[in-house]
C-alpha positions in Angstrom: 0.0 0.0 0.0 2.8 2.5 0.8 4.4 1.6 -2.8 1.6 2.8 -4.2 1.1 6.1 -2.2 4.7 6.7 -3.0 4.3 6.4 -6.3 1.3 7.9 -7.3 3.0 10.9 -5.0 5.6 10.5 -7.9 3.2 10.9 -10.8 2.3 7.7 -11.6 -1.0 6.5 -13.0 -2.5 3.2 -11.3 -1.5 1.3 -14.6 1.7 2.0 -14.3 1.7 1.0 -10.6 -0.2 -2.1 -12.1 2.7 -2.7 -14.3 5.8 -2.4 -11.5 3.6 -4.5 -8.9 2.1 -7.4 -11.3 4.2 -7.5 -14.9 3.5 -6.2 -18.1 1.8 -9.9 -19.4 -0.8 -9.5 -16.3 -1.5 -6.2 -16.8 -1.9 -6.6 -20.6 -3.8 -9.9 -20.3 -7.1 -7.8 -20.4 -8.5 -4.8 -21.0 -7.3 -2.6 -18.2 -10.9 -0.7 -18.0 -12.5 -3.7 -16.6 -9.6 -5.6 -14.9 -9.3 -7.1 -11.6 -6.3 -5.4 -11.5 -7.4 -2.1 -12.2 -9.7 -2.2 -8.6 -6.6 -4.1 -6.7 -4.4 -1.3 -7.5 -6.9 1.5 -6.8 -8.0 -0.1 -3.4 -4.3 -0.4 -3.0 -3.7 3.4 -3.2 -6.4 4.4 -1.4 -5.7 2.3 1.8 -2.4 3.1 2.0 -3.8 7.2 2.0 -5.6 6.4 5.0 -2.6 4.7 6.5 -0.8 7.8 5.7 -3.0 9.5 6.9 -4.2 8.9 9.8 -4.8 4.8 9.9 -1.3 4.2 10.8 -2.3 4.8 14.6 -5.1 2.0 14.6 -2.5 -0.4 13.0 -0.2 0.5 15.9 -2.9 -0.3 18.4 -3.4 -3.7 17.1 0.6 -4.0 17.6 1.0 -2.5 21.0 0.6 -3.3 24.3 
């Protein structure tokens, strides 16, 4: 999730985050407007906002004593 925060911080669309995290034949095994894929990686940027955000302190909860 933090990959993809980073790099969409970086200027780079979901498919190309698609690309770096899953390979070029996954990606381009379908069409990317309906892949899986396509909602993997956008659910993947948008948790790892949150845990930017602010979710970070409900994961260390769960850790912590």
């Amino acid at each position: 999730m933090l990959r993809a925060v980073d790099a969409r911080d970086a200027g780079a669309s979901h498919r190309d985050l698609a690309l770096v995290l899953f390979g070029p034949a996954r990606v381009e095994a379908e069409p990317w407007k309906t892949s899986a894929l396509r909602d993997v990686v956008h659910r993947l940027a948008r948790d790892g906002l949150a845990l930017v955000e602010h979710g970070y302190r409900d994961l260390l909860k769960l850790t912590g004593p």
